[in-house]
C-alpha positions as CSV (number, residue, x, y, z in Angstrom):
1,X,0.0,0.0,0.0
2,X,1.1,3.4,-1.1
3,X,1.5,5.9,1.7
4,X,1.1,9.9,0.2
5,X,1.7,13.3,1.4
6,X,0.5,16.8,1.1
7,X,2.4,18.2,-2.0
8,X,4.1,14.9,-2.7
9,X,4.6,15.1,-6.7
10,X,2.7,11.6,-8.4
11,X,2.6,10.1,-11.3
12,X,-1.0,8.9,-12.7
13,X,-0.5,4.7,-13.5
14,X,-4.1,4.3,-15.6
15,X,-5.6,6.3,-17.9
16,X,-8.9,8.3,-16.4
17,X,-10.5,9.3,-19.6
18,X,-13.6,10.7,-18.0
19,X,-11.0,13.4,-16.5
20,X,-9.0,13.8,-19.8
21,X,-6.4,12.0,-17.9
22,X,-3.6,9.8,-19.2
23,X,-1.2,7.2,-17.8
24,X,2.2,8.8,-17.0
25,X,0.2,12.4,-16.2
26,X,2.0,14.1,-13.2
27,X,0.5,15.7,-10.5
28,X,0.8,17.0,-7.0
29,X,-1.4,15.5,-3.9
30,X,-3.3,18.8,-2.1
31,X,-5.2,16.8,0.1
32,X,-5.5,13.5,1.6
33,X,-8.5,11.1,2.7
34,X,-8.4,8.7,5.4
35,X,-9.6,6.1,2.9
36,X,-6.2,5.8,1.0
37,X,-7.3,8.0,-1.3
38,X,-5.7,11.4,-2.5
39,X,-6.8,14.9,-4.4
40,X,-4.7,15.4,-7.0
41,X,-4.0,18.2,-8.7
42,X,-2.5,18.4,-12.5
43,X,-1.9,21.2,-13.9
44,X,-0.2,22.5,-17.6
45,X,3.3,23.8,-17.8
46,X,1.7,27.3,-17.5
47,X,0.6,26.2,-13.5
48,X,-3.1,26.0,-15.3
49,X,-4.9,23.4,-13.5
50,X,-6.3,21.3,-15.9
51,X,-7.8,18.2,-14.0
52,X,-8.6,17.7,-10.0
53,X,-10.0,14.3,-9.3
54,X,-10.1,12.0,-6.7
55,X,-7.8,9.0,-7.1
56,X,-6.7,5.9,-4.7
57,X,-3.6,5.1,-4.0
58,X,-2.7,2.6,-5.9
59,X,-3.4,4.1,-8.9
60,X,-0.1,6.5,-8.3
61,X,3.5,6.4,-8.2
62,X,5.5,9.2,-6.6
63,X,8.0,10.7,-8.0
64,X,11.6,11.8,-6.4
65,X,13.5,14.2,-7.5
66,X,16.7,13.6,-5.2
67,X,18.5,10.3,-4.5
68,X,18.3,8.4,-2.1
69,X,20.7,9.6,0.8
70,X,22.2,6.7,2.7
């Protein structure tokens, strides 16, 4: 199980089409849900928001931007 935090940069793992969504979309988490779920926000390279949904877990990936510090 996939554990999420505020701001935490995602990538989308389906396609949503109902949301004009696309596998590999990235996004950023502004608000999580005790039910394993997680608003996502995606926006364009502008900063336009584009799409908002809903969306569980284990339908993301997040991404890191640094390595891994050891």
């Amino acid at each position: 199980m996939n554990e999420f935090n505020l701001l935490d940069v995602v990538v989308l793992l389906i396609d949503i089409p109902e949301a004009k969504l696309r596998k590999g979309n990235l996004g950023t988490i502004v608000d999580v849900f005790e039910n394993n779920e997680y608003l996502v926000e995606f926006a364009d390279l502008n900063g336009i928001m584009y799409a908002l949904p809903v969306i569980s877990a284990d339908r993301l990936l997040k991404v890191y931007q640094e390595p891994v510090t050891i």
